[in-house]
C-alpha positions as CSV (number, residue, x, y, z in Angstrom):
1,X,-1.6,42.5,-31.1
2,X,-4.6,45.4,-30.6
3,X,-6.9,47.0,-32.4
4,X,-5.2,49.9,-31.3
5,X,-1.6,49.5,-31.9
6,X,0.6,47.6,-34.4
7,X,2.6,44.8,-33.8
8,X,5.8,45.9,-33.6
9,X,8.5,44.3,-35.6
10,X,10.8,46.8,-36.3
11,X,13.4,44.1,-34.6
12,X,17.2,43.5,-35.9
13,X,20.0,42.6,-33.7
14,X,23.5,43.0,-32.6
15,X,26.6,42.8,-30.1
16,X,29.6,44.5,-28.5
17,X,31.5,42.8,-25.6
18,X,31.9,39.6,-23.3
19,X,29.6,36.4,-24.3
20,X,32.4,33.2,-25.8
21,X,31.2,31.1,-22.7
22,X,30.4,27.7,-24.0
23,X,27.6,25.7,-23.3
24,X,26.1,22.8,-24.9
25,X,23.0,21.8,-23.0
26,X,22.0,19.3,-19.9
27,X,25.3,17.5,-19.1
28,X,27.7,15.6,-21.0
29,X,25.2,13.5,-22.6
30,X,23.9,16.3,-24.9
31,X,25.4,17.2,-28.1
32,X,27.4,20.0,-28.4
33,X,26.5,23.1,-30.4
34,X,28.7,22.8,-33.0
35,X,27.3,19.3,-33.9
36,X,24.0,19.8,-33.2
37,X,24.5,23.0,-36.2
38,X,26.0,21.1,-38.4
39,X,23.4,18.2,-38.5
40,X,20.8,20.4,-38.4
41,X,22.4,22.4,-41.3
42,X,22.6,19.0,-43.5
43,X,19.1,17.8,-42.9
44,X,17.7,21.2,-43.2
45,X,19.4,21.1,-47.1
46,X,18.3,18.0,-47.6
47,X,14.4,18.8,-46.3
48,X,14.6,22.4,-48.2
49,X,15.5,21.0,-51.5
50,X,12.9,18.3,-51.1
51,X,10.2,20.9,-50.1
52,X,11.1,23.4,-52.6
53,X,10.4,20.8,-55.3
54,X,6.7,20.1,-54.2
55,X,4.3,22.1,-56.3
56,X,1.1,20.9,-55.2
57,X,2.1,18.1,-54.0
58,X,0.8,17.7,-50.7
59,X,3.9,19.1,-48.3
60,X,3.3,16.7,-45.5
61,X,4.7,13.7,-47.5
62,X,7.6,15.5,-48.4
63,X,9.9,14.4,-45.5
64,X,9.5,10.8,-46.0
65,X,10.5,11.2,-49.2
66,X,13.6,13.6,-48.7
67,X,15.8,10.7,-48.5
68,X,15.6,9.9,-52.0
69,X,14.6,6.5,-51.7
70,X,11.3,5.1,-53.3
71,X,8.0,5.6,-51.9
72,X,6.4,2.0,-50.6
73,X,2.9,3.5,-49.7
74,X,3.8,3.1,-46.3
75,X,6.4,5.5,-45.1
76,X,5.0,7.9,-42.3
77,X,4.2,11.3,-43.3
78,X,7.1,13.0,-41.1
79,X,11.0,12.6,-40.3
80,X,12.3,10.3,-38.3
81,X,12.5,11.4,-34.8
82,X,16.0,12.5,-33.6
83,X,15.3,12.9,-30.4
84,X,12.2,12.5,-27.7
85,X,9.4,14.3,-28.1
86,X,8.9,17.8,-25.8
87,X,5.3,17.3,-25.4
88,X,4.8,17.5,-21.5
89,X,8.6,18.9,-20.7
90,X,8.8,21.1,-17.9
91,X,11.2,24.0,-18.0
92,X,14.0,23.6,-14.9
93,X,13.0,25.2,-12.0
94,X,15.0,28.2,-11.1
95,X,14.6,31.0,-8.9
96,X,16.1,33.8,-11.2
97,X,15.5,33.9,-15.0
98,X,18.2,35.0,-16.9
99,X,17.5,36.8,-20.3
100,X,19.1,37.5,-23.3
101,X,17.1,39.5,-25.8
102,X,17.9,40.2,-29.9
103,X,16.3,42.6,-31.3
104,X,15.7,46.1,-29.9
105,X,13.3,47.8,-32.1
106,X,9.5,48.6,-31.5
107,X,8.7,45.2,-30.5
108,X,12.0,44.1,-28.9
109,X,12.2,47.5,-26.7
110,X,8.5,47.7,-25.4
111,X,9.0,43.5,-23.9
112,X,12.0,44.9,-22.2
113,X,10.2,47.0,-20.3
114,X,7.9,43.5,-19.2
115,X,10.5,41.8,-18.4
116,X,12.4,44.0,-16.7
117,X,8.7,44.4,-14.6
118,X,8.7,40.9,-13.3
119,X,10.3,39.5,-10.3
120,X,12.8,36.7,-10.5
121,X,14.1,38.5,-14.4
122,X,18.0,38.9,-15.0
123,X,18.0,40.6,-18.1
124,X,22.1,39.6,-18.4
125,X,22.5,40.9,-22.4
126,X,21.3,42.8,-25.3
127,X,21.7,42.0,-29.3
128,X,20.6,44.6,-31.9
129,X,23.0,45.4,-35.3
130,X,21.9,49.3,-34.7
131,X,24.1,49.8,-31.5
132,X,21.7,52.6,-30.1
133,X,18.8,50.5,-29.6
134,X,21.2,48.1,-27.6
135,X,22.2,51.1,-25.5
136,X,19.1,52.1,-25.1
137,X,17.5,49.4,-23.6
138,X,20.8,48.5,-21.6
139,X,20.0,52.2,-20.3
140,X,16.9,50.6,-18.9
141,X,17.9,47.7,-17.0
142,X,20.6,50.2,-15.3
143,X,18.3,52.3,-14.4
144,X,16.1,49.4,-12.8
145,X,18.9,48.7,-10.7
146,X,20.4,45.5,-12.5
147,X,23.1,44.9,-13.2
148,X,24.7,46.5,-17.1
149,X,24.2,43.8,-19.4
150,X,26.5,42.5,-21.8
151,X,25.9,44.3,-25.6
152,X,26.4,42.2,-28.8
153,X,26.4,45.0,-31.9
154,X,29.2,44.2,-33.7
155,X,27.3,43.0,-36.9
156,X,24.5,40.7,-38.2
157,X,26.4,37.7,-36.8
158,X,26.9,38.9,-33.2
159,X,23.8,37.4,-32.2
160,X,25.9,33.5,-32.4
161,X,27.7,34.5,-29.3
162,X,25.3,35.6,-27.3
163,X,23.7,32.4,-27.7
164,X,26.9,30.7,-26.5
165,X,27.1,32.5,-23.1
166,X,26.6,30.6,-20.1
167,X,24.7,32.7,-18.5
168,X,21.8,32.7,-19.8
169,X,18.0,30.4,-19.5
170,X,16.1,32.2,-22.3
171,X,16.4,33.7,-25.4
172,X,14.0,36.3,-26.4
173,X,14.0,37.1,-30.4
174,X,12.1,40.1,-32.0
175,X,14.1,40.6,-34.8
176,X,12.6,40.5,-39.0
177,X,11.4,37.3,-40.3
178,X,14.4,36.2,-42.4
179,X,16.5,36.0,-38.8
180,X,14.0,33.9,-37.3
181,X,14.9,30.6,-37.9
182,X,18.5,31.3,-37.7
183,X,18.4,33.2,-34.0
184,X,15.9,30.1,-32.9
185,X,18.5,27.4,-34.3
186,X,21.7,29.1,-32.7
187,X,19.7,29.9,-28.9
188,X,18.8,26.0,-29.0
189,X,22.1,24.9,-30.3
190,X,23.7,26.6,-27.3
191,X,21.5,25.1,-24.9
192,X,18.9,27.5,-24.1
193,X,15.2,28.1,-24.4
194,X,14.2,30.4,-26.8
195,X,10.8,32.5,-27.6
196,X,10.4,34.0,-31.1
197,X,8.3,36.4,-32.7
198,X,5.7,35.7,-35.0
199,X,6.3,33.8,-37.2
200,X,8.6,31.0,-36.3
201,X,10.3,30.5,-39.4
202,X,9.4,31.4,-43.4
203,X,9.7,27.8,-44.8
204,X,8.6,24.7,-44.1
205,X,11.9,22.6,-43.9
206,X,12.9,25.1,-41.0
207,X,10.1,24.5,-38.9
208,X,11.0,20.6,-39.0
209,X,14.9,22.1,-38.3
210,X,13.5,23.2,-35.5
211,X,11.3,20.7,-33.7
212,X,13.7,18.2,-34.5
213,X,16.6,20.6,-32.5
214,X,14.0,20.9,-29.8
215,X,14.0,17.3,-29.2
216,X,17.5,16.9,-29.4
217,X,18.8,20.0,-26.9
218,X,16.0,19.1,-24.5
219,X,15.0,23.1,-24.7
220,X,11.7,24.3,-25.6
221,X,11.1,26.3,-28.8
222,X,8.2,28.8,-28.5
223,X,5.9,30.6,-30.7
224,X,4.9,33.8,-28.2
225,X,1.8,34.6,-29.5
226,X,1.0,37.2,-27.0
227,X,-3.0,37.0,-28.8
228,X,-3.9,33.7,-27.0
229,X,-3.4,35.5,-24.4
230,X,-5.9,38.0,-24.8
231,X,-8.6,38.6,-22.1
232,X,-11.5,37.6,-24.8
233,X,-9.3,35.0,-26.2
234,X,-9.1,33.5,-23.0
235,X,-12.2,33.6,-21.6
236,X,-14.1,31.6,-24.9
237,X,-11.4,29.6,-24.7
238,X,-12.8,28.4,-20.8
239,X,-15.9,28.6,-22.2
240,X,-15.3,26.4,-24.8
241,X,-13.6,23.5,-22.9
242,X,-16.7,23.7,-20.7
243,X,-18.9,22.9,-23.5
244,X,-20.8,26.0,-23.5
245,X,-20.7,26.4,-27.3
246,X,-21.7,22.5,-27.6
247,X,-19.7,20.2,-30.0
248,X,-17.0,22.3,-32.0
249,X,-17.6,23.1,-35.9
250,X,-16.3,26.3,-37.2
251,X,-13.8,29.1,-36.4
252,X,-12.2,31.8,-37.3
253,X,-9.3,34.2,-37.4
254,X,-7.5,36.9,-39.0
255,X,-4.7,39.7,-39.1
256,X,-6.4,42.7,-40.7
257,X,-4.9,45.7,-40.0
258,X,-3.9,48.7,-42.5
259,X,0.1,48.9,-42.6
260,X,0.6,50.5,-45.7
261,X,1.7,53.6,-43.8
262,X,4.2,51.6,-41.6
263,X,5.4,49.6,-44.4
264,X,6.8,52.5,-46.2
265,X,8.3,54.6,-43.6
266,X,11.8,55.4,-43.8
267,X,11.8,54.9,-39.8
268,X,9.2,52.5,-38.3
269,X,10.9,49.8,-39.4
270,X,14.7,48.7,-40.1
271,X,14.8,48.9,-44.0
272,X,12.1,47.5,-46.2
273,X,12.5,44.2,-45.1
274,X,8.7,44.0,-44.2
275,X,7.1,45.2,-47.4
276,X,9.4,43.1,-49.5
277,X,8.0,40.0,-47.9
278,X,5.2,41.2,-50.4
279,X,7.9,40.8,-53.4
280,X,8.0,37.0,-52.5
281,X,5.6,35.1,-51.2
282,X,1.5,34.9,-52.0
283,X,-0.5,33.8,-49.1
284,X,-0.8,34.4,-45.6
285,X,2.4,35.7,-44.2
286,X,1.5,36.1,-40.8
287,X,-1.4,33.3,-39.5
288,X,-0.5,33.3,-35.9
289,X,-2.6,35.6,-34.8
290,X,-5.9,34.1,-36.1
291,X,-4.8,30.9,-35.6
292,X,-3.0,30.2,-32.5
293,X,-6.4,30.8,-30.1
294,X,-8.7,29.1,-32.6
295,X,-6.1,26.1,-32.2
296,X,-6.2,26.5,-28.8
297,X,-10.2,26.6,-28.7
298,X,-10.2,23.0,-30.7
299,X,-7.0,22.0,-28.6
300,X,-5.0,21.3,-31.6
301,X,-1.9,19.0,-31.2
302,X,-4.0,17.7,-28.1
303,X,-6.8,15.5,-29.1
304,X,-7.1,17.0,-32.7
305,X,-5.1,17.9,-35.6
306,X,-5.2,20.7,-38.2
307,X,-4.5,18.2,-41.6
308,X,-4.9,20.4,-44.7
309,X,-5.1,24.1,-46.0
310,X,-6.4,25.7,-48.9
311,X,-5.7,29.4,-49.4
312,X,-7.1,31.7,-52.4
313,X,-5.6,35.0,-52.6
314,X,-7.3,38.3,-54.9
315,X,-5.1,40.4,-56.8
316,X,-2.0,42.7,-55.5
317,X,-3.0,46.0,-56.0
318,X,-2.9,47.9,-52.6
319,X,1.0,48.3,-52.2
320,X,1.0,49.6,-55.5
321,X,-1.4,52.0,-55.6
322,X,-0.1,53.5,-52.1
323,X,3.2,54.1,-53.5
324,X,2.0,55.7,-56.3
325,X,-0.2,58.1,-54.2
326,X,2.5,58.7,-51.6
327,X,6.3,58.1,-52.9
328,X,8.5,60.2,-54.6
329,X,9.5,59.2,-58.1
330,X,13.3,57.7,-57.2
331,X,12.1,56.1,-54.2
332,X,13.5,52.4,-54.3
333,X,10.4,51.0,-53.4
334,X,9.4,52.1,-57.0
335,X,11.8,49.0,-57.9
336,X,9.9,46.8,-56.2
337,X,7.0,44.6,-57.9
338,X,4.3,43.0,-55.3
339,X,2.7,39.8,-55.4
340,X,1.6,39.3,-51.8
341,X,-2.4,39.3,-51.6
342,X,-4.0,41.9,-50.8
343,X,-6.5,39.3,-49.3
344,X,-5.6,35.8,-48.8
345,X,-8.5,33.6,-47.3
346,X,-7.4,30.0,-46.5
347,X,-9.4,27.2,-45.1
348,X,-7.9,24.7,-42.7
349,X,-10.0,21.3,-42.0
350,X,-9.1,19.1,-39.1
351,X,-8.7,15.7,-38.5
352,X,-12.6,15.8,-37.0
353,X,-13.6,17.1,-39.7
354,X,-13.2,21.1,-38.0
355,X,-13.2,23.9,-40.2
356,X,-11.1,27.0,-39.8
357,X,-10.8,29.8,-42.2
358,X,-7.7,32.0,-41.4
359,X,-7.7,35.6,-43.1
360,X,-4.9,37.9,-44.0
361,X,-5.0,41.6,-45.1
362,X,-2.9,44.4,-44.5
363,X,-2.5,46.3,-47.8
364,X,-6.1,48.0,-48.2
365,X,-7.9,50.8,-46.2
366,X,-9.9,48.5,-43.2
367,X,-10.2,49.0,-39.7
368,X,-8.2,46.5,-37.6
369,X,-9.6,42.6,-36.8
370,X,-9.2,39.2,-35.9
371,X,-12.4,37.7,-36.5
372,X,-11.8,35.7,-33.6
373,X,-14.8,33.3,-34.5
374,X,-15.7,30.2,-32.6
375,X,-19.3,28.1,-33.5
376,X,-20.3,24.7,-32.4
377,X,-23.6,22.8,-31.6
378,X,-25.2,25.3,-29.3
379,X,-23.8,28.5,-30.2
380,X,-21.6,30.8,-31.6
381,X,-19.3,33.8,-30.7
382,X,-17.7,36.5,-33.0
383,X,-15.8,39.4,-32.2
384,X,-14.7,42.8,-33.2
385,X,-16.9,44.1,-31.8
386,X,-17.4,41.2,-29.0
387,X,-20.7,39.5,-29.3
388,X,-22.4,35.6,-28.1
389,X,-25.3,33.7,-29.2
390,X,-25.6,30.8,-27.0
391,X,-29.1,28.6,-26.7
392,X,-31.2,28.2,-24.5
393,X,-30.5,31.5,-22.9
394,X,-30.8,33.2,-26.5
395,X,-33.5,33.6,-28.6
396,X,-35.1,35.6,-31.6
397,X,-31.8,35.4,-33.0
398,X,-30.6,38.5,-30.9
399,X,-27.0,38.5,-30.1
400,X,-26.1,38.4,-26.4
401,X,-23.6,41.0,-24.3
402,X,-20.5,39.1,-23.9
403,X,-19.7,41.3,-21.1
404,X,-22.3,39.0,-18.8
405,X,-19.8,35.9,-19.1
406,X,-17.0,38.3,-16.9
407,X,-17.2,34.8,-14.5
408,X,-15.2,32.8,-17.6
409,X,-12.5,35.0,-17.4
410,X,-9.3,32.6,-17.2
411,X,-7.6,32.8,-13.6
412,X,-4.5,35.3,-15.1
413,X,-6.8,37.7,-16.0
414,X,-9.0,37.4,-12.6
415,X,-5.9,38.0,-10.9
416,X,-4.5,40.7,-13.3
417,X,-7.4,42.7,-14.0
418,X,-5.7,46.2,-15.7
419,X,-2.3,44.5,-16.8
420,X,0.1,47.6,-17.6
421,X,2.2,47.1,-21.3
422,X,0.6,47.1,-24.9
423,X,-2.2,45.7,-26.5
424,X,-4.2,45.5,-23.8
425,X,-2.4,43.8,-21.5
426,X,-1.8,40.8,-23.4
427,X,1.7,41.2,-23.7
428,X,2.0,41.3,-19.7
429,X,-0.2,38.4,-19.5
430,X,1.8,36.4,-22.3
431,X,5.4,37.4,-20.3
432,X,4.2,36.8,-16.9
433,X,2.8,33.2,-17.7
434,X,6.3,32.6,-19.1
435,X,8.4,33.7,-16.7
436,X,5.9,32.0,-13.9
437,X,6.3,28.6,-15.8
438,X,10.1,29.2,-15.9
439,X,10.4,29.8,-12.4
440,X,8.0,27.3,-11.2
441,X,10.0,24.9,-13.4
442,X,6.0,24.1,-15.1
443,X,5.3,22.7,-18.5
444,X,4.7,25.4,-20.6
445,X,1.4,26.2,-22.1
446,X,2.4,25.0,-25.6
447,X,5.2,24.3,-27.3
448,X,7.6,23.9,-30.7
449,X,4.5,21.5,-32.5
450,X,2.4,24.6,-31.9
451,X,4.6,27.0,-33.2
452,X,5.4,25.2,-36.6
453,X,1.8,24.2,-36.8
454,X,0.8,28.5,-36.4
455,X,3.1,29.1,-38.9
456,X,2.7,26.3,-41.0
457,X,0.3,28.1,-43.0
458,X,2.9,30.7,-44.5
459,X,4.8,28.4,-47.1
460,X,1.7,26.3,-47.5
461,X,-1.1,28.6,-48.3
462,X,1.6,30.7,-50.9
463,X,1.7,26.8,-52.4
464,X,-1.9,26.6,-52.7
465,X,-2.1,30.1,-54.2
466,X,0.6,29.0,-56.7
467,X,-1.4,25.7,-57.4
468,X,-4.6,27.7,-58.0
469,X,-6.0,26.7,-54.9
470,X,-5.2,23.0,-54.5
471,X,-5.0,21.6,-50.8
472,X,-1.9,21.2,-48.8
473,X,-1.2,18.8,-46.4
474,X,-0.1,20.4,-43.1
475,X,2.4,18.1,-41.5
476,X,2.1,16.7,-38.0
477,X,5.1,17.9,-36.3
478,X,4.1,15.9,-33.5
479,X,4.8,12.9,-35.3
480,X,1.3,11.1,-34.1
481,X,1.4,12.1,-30.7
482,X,-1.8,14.7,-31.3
483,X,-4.2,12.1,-30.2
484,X,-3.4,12.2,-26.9
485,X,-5.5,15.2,-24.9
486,X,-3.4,17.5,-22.6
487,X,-3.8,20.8,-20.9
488,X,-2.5,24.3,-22.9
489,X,-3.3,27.6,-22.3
490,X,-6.7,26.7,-20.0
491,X,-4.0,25.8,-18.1
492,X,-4.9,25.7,-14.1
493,X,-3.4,28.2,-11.3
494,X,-0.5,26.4,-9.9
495,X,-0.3,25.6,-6.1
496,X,2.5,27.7,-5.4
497,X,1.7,30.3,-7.2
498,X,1.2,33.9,-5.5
């Protein structure tokens, strides 16, 4: 997300006609929704009441111990695996993409329009529970010249069945945070690949739901944080892999962006269900911004591993205090009692000994950041604005123009200098990669242990706050495999690429 523009997550769903194909994955081999559901549904109890019990223990160790048996000392700090891992999976290669999108609010309705902008895109149907935006945006493809997609807006469940059409590659889900996890489980149940809004799930058990139904479906589960694919993001993040900023230390990132006004609009987004997120949880509710380039920077899940957070949050007072400046007595917000941060500032620490502090405000008067840090052995950049120190070009501690290091730029943006859509083009550069990696049939530049380790840090840094700032151990969804280096999102320009 810009500066300039909020992220858009006035996303639901829903569903009118045609979608009870079945399909259950690659051949006969794979398990079939239904199963794969219910297993999922029975671990996931089993993980949730086992996390939900933690306190300040540290949440990694958790899974071992969900079985009930007694600790040895020597259990390993995850599940067992239930299937192979999807580190270094390519997507299928195909020709045509065919999408099927849920959610068709801010968000959900702008990434139509990208999609519906790249070649090789079959936008085959649309999911929203407010049956307008469906119409809408099936408006849209029409009036591209595709053909009418199939609508699903026949209630909150609608979504299950167009995830069990047969027609369809990729699932696209922009829809509030509670439907998440559901919409992710039920698109990988039915044998598709499926991107998801940030974040990826609200609770740590899920995001082990999840990877562990990646495995098993052979279908890749994606975070799309459309920020790593920012043109500054990307160019430090060449910069860093080429060792101009020296050995790796520190870095930084953030979501700090006034939404107070957005929050309690009767029309920006679909009900409340934004603000209340302040009703229930402490910490950081929405890290993926901030962390998913830093992670990138210090290739994280590939040759490095973020271990344990610490998050200390200030009072709740902003929320408050707008409502009683701006709402009428009677409003139901004015039954509503916040405890979400104002400012939640967590530290994560690395297994070499890294240090990332991840930031998280959105109820207070402050113009809009990331941070976007990055410092190591020879230098250090900061944006917002965009500014470099790097030795020995640099001295008399003066920061440099970041605008003379144009030549880092990663090859996307060299090739897509003014990218049309929001925030800067970021979103056309995040939807363009994906669709090229689709349709190339390329590993994609990252995957479902990046997108539980971004979002990691929203049940675990409201258990730190709760434990007055005790560490938490972030688990390692990878299940050891994070030692190995391998490429991401300095990903190189394919051969047969345009």
């Amino acid at each position: 997300m810009h500066e300039s523009a909020p992220r858009n997550q006035n996303e639901h769903h829903g569903n009118e006609q045609h979608g009870n194909e079945h399909h259950s994955g690659e051949g006969s081999g794979e398990p079939s929704r239904r199963s794969v559901l219910r297993t999922a549904g029975a671990a996931g109890a089993g993980l949730g009441t086992a996390l939900g019990g933690l306190g300040a223990v540290g949440a990694a160790d958790a899974p071992a111990r969900a079985s009930g048996k007694p600790a040895t000392g020597n259990e390993p700090a995850w599940p067992e695996r239930q299937g192979r891992t999807m580190i270094g999976v390519p997507f299928e290669r195909r020709d045509t993409v065919r999408i099927g999108i849920i959610g068709l609010g801010n968000r959900g309705d702008s990434m139509t329009d990208l999609f519906l902008a790249m070649p090789g895109v079959q936008v085959n149907a649309l999911c929203d529970v407010v049956p307008e935006k469906a119409r809408k945006a099936a408006a849209k493809v029409t009036a591209a010249g595709r053909p009418a997609p199939a609508l699903y807006i026949k209630g909150e469940d609608d979504y299950e069945r167009l995830c069990e059409r047969g027609d369809l590659d990729f699932v696209y889900v922009a829809t509030p945070w509670e439907w998440h996890f559901p919409m992710a489980r039920a698109a990988l149940a039915g044998g598709k690949h499926v991107g998801v809004e940030c974040p990826l799930a609200m609770e740590l058990g899920q995001l082990w739901q999840l990877v562990d139904l990646s495995e098993r479906t052979r279908r890749h589960c994606l975070q799309l944080e459309n920020c790593c694919y920012g043109r500054n993001e990307m160019r430090v993040l060449r910069m860093a892999h080429a060792g101009l900023f020296g050995e790796l230390l520190h870095g930084a990132g953030a979501y700090i962006h006034d939404l107070r006004e957005l929050m309690f609009s009767p029309t920006y987004y679909e009900g409340p269900w934004r603000r209340r997120w302040h009703t229930r949880l402490k910490g950081d509710l929405y890290p993926n911004h901030g962390f998913g380039p830093v992670a990138n920077y210090m290739d994280i899940n590939r040759g490095d591993r973020a271990v344990r957070i610490t998050t200390f949050g200030s009072p709740a007072l902003g929320l408050a205090a707008y409502r009683e400046q701006h709402m009428p007595p009677g409003d139901p917000s004015w039954k509503e009692s916040y405890v979400g941060s104002d400012m939640s500032v967590s530290l994560v620490q690395t297994a070499k000994g890294r240090v990332i502090r991840l930031e998280h405000a959105v109820s207070n008067p402050h113009p809009y950041s990331r941070l976007n840090v990055l410092g190591g052995t020879k230098g250090v950049f900061e944006d917002y604005p965009p500014r470099i120190y790097l030795e020995p070009e640099m001295s008399n501690d003066r920061w440099g123009d970041f605008r003379a290091y144009a030549k880092w730029d990663h090859w996307l943006w060299q090739e897509n200098a003014n990218p049309p859509g929001g925030h800067d083009g970021m979103d056309y550069i995040m939807i363009f990669r994906l669709i090229q990696c689709l349709r190339l049939g390329l590993v994609p530049d990252f995957d479902v242990y990046d997108a539980a380790t971004w979002t990691a840090p929203v049940a675990l840094s409201h258990a730190s706050i709760k434990a007055k700032g005790m560490p938490q151990d972030i688990p390692d969804f990878t299940r050891g495999l994070w030692r190995k280096p391998r490429p991401g999102v300095d990903s190189p320009k394919p051969a047969t690429a345009g």
